[in-house]
Phi, psi and omega in degrees: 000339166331116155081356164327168161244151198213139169245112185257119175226107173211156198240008159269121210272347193261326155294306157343290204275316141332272180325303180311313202273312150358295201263329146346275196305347182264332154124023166259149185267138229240119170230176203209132163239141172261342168235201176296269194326277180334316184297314173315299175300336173278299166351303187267325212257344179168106164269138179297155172270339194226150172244076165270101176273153183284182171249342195242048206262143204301177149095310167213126196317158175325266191304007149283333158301308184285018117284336191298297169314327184282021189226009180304166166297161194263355178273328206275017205223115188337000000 
């Protein structure tokens, strides 16, 4: 898990943060969205190998992120 890139989208901010500094401290590198669009935008810009999602976080729903990641481009994906 040294060095994963991890995207955390939960949109309660004291989890978020819980969470980020956790998989920090295990030696992953941490990017955090509070909302859909944020996730979307990480999403698009350097996909994570790992997702940990809220299921019910605002602005865009869950399952589109999680189409978005199975349509990422295949150059842009670990």
């Amino acid at each position: 898990m040294q060095g994963a890139r991890i995207l955390v989208a939960v949109h309660e901010p004291a989890l978020r943060g819980s969470l980020k500094v956790a998989l920090q401290l295990a030696g992953c590198l941490v990017a955090e969205a509070g909302n859909g669009k944020e996730a979307l935008g990480i999403l698009r810009e350097e996909p994570p190998q790992l997702l940990l999602l809220d299921l019910e976080i605002p602005a865009v729903g869950s399952i589109a992120i999680l189409a978005e990641m199975r349509i990422a481009p295949a150059h842009k994906r670990p």
